[in-house]
VEXDREN-2710 file (C-alpha; in Angstrom, 1 decimal):
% VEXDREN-2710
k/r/px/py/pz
1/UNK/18.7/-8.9/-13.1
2/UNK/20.2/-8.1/-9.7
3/UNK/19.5/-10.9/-7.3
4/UNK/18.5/-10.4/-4.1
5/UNK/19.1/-13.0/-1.3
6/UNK/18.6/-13.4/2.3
7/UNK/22.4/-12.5/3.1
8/UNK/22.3/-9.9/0.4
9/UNK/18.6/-8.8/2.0
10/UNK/20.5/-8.3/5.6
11/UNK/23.1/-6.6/4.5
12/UNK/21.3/-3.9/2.5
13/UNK/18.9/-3.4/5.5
14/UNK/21.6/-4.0/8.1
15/UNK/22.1/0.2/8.8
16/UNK/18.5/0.2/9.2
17/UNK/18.2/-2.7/11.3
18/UNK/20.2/-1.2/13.9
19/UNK/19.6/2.4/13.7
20/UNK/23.3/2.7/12.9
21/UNK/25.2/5.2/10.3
22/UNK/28.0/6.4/9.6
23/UNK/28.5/9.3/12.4
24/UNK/31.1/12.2/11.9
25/UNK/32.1/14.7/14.2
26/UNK/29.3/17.6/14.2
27/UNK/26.6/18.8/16.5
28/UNK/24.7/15.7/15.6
29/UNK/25.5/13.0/18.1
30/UNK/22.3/10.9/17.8
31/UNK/21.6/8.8/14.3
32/UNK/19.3/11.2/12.5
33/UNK/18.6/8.1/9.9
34/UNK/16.7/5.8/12.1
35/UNK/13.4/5.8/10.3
36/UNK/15.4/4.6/7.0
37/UNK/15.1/5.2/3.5
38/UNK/13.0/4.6/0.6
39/UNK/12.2/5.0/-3.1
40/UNK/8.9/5.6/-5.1
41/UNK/7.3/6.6/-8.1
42/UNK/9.6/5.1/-10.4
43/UNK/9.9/6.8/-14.0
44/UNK/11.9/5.6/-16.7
45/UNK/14.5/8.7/-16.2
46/UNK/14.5/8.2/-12.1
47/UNK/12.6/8.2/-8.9
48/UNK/11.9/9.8/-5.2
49/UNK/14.1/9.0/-2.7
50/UNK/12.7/9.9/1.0
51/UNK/14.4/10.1/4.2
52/UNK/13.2/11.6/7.3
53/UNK/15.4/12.9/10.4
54/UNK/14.5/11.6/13.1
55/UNK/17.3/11.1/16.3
56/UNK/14.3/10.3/18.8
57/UNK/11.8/8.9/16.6
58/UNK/9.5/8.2/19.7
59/UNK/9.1/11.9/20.8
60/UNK/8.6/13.6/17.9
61/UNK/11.8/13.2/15.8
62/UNK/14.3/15.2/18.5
63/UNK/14.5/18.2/15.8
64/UNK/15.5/21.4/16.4
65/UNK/12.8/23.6/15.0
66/UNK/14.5/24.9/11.8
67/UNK/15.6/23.7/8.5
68/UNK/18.5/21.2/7.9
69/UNK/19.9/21.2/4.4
70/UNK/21.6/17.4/3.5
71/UNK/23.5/16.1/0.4
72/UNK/22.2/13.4/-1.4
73/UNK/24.0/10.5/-4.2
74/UNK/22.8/8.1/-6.9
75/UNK/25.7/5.3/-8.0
76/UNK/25.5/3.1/-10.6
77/UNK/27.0/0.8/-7.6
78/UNK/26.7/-0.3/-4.3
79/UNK/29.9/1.0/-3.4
80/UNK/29.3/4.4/-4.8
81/UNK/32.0/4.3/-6.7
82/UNK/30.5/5.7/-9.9
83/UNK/27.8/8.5/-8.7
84/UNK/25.4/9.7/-11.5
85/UNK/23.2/12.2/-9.3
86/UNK/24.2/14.1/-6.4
87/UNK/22.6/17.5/-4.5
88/UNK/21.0/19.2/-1.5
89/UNK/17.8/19.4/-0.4
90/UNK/16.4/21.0/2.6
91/UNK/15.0/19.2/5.6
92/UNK/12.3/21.6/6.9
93/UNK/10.8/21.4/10.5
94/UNK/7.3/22.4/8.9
95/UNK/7.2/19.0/7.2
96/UNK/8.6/16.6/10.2
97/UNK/12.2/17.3/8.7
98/UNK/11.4/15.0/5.9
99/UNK/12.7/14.8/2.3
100/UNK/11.4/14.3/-0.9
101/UNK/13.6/14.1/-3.8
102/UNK/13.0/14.1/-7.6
103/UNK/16.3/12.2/-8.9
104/UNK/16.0/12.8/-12.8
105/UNK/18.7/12.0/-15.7
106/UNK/19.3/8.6/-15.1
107/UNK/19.0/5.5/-17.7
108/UNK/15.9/3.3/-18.2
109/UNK/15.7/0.0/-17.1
110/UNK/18.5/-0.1/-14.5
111/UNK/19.1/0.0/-10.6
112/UNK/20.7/2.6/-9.0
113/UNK/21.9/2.7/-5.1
114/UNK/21.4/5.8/-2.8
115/UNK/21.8/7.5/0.5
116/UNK/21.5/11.0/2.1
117/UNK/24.5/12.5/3.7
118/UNK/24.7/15.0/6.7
119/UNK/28.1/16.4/8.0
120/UNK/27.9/14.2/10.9
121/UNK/25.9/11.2/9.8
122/UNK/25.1/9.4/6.6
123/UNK/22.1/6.9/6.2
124/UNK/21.8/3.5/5.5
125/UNK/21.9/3.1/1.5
126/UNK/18.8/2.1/-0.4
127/UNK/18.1/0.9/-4.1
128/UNK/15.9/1.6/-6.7
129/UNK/15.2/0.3/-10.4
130/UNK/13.9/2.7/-13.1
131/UNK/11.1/1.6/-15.4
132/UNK/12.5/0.1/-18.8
133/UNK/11.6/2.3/-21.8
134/UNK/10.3/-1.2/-23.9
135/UNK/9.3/-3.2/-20.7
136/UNK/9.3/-7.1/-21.8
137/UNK/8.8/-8.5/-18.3
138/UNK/7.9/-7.0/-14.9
139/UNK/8.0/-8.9/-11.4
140/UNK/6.3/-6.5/-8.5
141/UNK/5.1/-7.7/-4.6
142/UNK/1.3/-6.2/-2.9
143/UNK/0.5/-6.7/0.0
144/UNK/-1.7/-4.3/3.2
145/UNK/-2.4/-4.8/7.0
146/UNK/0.7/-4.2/9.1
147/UNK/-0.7/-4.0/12.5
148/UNK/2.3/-3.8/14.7
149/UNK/0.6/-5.4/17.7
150/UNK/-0.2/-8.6/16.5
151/UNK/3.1/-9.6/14.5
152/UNK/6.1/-9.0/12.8
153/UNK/6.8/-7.9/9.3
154/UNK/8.4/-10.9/8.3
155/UNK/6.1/-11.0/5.4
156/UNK/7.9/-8.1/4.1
157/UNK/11.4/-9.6/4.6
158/UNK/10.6/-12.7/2.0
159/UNK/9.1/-10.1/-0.2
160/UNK/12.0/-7.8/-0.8
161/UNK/14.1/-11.5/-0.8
162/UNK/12.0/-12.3/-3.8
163/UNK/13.7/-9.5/-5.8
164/UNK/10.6/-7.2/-6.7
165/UNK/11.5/-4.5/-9.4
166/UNK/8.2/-2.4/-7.7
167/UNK/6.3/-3.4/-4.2
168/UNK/2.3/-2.4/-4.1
169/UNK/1.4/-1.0/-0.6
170/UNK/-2.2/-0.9/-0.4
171/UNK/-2.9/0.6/3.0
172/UNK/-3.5/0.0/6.2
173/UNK/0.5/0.8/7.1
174/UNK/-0.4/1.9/10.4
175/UNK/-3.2/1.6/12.7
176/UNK/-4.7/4.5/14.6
177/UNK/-5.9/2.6/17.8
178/UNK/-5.1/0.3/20.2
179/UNK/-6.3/-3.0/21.0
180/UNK/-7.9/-3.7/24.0
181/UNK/-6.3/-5.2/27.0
182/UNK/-6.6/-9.3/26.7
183/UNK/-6.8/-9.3/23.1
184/UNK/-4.5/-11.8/20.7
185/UNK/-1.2/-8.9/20.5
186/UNK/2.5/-9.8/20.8
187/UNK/3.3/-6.0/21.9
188/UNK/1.4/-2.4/22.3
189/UNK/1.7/1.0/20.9
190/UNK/2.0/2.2/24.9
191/UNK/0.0/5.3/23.6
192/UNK/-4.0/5.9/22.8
193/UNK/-5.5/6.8/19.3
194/UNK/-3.9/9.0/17.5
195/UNK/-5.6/12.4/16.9
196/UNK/-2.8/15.2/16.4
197/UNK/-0.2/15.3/14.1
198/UNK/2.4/14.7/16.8
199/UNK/0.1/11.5/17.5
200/UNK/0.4/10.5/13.7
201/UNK/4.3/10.7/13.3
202/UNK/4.7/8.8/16.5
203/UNK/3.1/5.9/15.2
204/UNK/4.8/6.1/12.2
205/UNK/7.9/6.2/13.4
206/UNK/7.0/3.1/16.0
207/UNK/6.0/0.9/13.0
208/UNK/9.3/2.0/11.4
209/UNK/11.3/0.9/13.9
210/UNK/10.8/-3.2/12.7
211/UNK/13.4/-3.8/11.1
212/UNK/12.0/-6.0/8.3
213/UNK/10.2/-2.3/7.2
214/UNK/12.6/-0.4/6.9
215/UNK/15.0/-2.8/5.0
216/UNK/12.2/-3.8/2.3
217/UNK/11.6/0.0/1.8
218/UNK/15.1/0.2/0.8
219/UNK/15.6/-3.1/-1.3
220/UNK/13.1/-1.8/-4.7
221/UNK/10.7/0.9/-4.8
222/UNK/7.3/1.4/-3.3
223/UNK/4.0/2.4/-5.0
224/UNK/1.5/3.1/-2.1
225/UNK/-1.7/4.0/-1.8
226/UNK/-3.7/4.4/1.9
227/UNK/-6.9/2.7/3.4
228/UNK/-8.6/3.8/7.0
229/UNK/-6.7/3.2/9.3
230/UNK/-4.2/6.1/7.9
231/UNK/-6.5/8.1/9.7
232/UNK/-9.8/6.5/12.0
233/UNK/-11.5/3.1/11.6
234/UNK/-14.2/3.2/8.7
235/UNK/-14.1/6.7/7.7
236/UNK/-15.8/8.1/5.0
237/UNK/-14.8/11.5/3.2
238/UNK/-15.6/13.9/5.9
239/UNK/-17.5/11.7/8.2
240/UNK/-15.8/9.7/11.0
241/UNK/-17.3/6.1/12.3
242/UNK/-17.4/7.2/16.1
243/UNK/-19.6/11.2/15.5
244/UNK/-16.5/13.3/15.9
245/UNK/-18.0/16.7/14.6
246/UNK/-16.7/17.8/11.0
247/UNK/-14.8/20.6/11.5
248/UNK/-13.2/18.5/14.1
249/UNK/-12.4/15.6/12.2
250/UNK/-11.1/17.5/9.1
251/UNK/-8.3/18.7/11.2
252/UNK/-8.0/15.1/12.1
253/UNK/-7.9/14.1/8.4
254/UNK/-4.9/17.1/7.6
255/UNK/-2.8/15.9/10.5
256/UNK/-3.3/11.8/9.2
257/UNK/-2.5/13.0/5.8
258/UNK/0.3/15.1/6.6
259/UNK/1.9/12.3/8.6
260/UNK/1.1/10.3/5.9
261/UNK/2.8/11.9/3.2
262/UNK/5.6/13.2/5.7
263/UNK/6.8/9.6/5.6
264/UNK/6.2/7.9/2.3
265/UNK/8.4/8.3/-1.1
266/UNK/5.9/10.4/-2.5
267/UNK/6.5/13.6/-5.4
268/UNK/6.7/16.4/-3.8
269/UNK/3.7/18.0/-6.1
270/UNK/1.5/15.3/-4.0
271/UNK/2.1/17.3/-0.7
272/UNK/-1.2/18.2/1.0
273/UNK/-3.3/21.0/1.4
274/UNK/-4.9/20.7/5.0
275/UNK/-7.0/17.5/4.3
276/UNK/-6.7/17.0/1.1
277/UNK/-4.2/15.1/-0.6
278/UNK/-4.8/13.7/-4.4
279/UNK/-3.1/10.2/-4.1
280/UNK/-5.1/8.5/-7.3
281/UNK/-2.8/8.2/-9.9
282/UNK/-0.8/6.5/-12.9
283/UNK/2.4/4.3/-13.0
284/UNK/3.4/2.9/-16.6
285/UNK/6.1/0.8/-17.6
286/UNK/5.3/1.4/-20.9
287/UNK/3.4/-0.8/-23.4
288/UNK/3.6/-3.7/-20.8
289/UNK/1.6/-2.7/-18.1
290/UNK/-0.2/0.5/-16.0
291/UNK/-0.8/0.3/-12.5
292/UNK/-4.1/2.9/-12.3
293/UNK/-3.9/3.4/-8.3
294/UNK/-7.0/4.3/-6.6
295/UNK/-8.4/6.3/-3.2
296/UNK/-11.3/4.8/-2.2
297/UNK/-11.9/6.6/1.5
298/UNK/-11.1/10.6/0.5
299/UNK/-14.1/11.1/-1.4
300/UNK/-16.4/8.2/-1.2
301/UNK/-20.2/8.6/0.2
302/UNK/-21.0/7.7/3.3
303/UNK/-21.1/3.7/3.9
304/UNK/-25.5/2.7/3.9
305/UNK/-27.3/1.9/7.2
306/UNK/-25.0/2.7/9.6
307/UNK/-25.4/0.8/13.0
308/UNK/-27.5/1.9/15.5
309/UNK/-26.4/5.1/17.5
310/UNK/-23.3/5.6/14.5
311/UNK/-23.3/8.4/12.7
312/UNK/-20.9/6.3/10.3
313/UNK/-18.9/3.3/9.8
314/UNK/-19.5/-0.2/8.5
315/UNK/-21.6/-2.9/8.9
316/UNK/-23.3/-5.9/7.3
317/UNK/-26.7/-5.8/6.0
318/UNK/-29.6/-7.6/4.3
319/UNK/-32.1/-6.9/1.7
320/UNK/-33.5/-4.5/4.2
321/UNK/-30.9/-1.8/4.0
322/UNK/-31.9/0.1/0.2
323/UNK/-29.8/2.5/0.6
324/UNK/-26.9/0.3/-0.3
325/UNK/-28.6/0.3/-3.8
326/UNK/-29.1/4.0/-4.5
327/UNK/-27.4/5.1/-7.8
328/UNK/-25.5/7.9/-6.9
329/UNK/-23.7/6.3/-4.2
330/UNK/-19.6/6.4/-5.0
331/UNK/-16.7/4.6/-3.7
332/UNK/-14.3/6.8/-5.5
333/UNK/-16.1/10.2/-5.5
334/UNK/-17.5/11.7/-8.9
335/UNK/-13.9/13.3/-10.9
336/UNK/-11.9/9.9/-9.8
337/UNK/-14.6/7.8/-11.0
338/UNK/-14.2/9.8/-14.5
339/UNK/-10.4/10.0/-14.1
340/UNK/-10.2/6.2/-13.7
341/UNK/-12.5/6.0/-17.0
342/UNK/-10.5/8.4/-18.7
343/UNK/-7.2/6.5/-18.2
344/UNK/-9.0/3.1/-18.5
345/UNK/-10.2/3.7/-21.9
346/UNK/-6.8/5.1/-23.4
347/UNK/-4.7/3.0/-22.1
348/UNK/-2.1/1.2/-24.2
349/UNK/-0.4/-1.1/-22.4
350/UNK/-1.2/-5.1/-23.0
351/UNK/-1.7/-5.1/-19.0
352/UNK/-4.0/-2.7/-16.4
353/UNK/-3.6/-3.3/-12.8
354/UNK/-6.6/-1.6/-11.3
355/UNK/-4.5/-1.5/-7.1
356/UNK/-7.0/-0.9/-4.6
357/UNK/-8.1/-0.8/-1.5
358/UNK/-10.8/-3.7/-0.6
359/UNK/-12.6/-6.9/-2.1
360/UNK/-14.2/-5.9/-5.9
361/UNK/-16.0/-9.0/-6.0
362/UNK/-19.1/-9.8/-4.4
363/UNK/-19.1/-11.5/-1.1
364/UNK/-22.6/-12.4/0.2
365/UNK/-22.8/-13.4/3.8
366/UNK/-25.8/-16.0/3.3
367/UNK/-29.3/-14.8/2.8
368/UNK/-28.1/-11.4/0.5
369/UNK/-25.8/-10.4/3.3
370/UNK/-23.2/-7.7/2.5
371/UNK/-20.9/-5.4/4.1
372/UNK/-20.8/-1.6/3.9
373/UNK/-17.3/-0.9/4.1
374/UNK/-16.1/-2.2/0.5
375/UNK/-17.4/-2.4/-3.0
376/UNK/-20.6/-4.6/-1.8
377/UNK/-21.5/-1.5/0.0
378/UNK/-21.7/0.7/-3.7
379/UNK/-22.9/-2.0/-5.9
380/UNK/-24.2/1.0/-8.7
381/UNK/-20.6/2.3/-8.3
382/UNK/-18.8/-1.5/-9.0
383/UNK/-21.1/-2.0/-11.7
384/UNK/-20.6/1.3/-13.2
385/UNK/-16.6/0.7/-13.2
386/UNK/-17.2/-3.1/-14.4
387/UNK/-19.4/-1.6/-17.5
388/UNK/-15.5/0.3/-18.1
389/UNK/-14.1/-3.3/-18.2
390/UNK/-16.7/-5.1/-19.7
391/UNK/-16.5/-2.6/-23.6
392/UNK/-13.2/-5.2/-24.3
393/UNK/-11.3/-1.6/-24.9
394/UNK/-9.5/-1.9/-21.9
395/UNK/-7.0/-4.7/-22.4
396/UNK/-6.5/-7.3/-19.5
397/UNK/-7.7/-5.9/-16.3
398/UNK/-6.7/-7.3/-13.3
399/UNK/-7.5/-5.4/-9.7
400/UNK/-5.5/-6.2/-7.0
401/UNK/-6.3/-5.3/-3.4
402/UNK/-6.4/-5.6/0.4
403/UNK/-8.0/-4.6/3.5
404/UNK/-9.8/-7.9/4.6
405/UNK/-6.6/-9.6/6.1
406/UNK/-7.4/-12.6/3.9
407/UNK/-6.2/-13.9/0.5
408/UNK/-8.8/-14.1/-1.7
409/UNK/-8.9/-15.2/-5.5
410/UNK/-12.2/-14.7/-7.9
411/UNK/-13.8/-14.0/-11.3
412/UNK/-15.0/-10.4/-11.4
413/UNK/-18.2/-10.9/-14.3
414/UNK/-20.0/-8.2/-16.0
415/UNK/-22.7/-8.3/-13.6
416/UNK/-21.0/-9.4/-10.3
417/UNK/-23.5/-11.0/-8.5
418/UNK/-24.8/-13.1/-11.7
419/UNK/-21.6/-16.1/-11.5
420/UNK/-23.6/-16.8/-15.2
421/UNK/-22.3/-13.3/-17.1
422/UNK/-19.2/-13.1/-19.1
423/UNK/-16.1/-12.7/-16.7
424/UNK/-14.1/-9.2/-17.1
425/UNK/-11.4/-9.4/-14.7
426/UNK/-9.3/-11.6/-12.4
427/UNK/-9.4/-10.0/-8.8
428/UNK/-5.9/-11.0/-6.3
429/UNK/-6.2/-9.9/-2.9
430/UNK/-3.0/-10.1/-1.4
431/UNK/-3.6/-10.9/2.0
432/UNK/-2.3/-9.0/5.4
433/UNK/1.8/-8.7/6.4
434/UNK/0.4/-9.0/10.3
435/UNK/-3.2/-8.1/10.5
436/UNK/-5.5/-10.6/11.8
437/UNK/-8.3/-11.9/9.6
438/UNK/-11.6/-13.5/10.4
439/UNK/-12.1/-17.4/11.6
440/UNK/-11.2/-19.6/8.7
441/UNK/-14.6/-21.2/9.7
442/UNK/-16.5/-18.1/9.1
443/UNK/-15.3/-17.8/5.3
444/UNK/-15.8/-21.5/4.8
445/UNK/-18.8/-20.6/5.3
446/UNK/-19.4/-17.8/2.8
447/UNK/-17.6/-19.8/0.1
448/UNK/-20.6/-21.6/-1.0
449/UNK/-22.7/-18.3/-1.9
450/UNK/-20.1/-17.1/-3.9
451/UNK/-19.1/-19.4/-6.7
452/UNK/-17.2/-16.9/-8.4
453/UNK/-14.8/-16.8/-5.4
454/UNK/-12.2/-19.5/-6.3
455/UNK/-9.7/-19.1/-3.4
456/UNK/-10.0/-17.6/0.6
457/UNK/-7.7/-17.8/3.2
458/UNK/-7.6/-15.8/6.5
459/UNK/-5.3/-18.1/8.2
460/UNK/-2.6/-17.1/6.8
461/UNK/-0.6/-13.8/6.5
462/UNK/1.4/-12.8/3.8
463/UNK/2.1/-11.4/0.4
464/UNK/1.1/-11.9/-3.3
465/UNK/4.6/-12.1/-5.8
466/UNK/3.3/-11.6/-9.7
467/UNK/5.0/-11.7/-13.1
468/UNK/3.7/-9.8/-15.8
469/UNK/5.2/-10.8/-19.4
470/UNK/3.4/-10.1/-22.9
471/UNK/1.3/-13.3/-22.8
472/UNK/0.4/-13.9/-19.2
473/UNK/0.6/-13.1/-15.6
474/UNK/1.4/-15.8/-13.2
475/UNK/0.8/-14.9/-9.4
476/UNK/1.9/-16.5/-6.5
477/UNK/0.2/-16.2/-2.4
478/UNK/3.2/-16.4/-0.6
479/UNK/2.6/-17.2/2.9
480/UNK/4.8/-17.0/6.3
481/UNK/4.1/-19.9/8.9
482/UNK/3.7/-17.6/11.6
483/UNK/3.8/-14.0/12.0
484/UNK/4.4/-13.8/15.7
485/UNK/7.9/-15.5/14.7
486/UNK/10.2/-12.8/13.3
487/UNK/12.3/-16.1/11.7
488/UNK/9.1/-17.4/10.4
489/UNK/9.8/-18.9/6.9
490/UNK/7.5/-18.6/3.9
491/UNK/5.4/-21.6/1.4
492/UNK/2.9/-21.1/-1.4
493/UNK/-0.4/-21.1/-0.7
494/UNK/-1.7/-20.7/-3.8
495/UNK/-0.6/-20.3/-7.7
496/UNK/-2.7/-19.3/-10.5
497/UNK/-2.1/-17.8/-14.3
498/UNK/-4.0/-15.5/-16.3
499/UNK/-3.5/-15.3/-19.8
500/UNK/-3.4/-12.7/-22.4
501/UNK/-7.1/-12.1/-23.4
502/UNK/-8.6/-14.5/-21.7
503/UNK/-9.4/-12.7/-17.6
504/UNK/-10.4/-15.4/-16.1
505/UNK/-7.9/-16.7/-14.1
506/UNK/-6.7/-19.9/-13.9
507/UNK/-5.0/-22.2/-11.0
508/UNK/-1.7/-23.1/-11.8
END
């Protein structure tokens, strides 16, 4: 296994880091590379590798508006001395002048090194490991929550420095509003919400400017899926939290999802059509494990009992609220929730990573208290996915998620809110890279309600480091000291172990 140390960590990221390449003589006299590179969607013959050109990332990338073709390698080494892949692709204005390419051809279970070339300019090198054809072990990162107001992504440094063959983003990469003036923020976007697509790739490109970003993007590859904040606070489907008329906010959606997929290291047959993009999917590494990733905000039902004068949006409620109970309510929409059973069910692989968006297991507030927003807020929709788990054909479930700025460790049972039934699945929320959580005091609080919640921790921000081999996964919170401090080291918070066919898990 290739090792992957601080120094080494720098060095690989250092182009990035300072928005410097390799300039040539051309028409090009501004880096077009500053946004970075990345990998995704690793297969066991290759991956994508995505770049986007962007010479003034801030204004709208500084294109000219037409299409830039670019050459692109694969080595078997960091020195490119032995290149496997190479071609063009085409940079097209249409799409933010990003790329999207499908390297094929290459040997399982191995990492390659890339980087785009333009006759003027050629862009930091990233590097990317193709799933082994008979997986024995797997090591992968998850984490959510980058607000780039309140801290750095130091998080993400220590991550990729842990040596990930796969990193789990599970949304929440940017934030679409501001905070307000006096609140707990290092630095500000300098801009309002964003609303048009020109909005959306600004922001993008902002959070892509921290350094640590851009350099974990190109130390292993990225598996991402999105939350809200992608797009507006809350949202559900085709209904916004603040009353923005539909028609209104669909064009709102297709800009956010364009953005979106204009600057992640997704396939190009994932490319969206106006404001819909189908992100749920598989990734396999064989009979080992099967990462089954999930979309809970593009096609679930509205979130119950809305607050007073909303129209949407989330919010915690009692015993009174019985909408929150109605059977047809979905987090996942009607064709994912059968997808997801489909793929459950014939699955072969002696692991299933269910990565998702928010908390699956219960968390009552005191007095049968519940929020809206994540699975407490579709309790016939969690209990219908738990029935999946709870048949014993689905081997070793364990769902993995983010969203609540918090780490969180718990037994999810066959009926969630009974602590009593048989336990189905261990449930890992990986905490926040930068995003603020609520007052330690507050889920101190909550613990005692929820026996089946084992650890919670919004002090801290962070990442969660697992290792998946035949017999057991062993999963570490890895916490930074201080996000504000871009040197901030890192110390486990936690440790715990589940074992093969036993899902409850266990501290270690």
């Amino acid at each position: 296994m290739i090792r992957l140390n601080r120094r080494r960590f720098v060095t690989l990221g250092s182009a990035a880091l300072v928005g410097a390449c390799a300039m040539r003589p051309g028409r090009m006299t501004r880096d077009p590379f500053t946004l970075g590179v990345a990998s995704g969607e690793p297969a066991p013959d290759g991956f994508v590798i995505w770049t986007r050109l962007a010479p003034d990332p801030l204004n709208g990338g500084g294109m000219a508006p037409e299409p830039v073709e670019l050459g692109w390698e694969v080595a078997a080494d960091e020195g490119f001395r032995t290149v496997v892949a190479r071609g063009k692709a085409v940079a097209s204005p249409g799409w933010g002048h990003s790329v999207h390419v499908e390297v094929a051809g290459l040997q399982p279970g191995r990492w390659y090194w890339y980087r785009f070339d333009l006759p003027e300019a050629r862009s930091p090198v990233g590097r990317a490991r193709t799933v082994p054809a008979a997986a024995e072990g797997l090591r992968f990162a998850f984490s959510s929550c980058q607000r780039w107001e309140v801290g750095h992504y130091t998080a993400l440094q220590h991550a990729a420095e842990a040596n990930p063959d796969l990193f789990v983003h599970l949304g929440d990469y940017i934030y679409e509003y501001s905070l307000r003036e006096g609140r707990n923020y290092i630095r500000t976007h300098d801009a309002g919400e964003t609303v048009s697509l020109a909005d959306y790739r600004n922001r993008y490109a902002l959070y892509k400017s921290e350094p640590a970003l851009k350099a974990a993007h190109a130390a292993c590859p990225w598996l991402v899926t999105w939350d809200d904040h992608e797009v507006d606070n809350d949202y559900a489907d085709d209904r916004p939290e603040d009353g923005m008329a539909k028609d209104d906010f669909l064009r709102r959606r297709a800009a956010a999802y364009q953005a979106y997929y204009e600057h992640m290291p997704l396939r190009p047959a994932q490319r969206p059509a106006g404001p819909n993009l189908t992100l749920y999917r598989t990734l396999r590494y064989g009979a080992l494990a099967t990462f089954h990733v999930l979309d809970d905000r593009q096609y679930r039902s509205p979130q119950a009992c809305p607050r007073p004068g909303r129209s949407g949006g989330s919010s915690t409620v009692g015993p009174e609220c019985t909408e929150r109970l109605l059977p047809g309510r979905s987090l996942l929409g009607e064709k994912q929730e059968a997808w997801l059973r489909e793929q459950l069910t014939a699955s072969r692989s002696r692991w299933n990573i269910l990565a998702q968006q928010t908390l699956m297991v219960p968390a009552d507030w005191g007095g049968g208290r519940f929020w809206t927003d994540g699975w407490d807020g579709y309790p016939a929709a969690r209990q219908r996915l738990v029935d999946v788990l709870a048949t014993g054909r689905v081997s070793n479930p364990v769902v993995i998620g983010g969203d609540v700025h918090s780490f969180y460790a718990g037994d999810l049972h066959a009926k969630p809110e009974d602590p009593t039934s048989p336990v189905v699945a261990a449930e890992f929320i990986g905490g926040s890279i930068s995003s603020l959580g609520l007052p330690q005091e507050q889920i101190d609080r909550m613990r005692p309600h929820n026996p089946h919640v084992k650890l919670a921790r919004s002090d801290r921000r962070g990442y969660a480091l697992a290792e998946i081999a035949a017999g057991r996964m062993s999963l570490r919170f890895q916490a930074v000291q201080d996000a504000r401090v871009p040197a901030s080291t890192v110390d486990t918070l936690a440790s715990f172990v589940v074992e093969d066919r036993n899902p409850r898990l266990q501290l270690a």
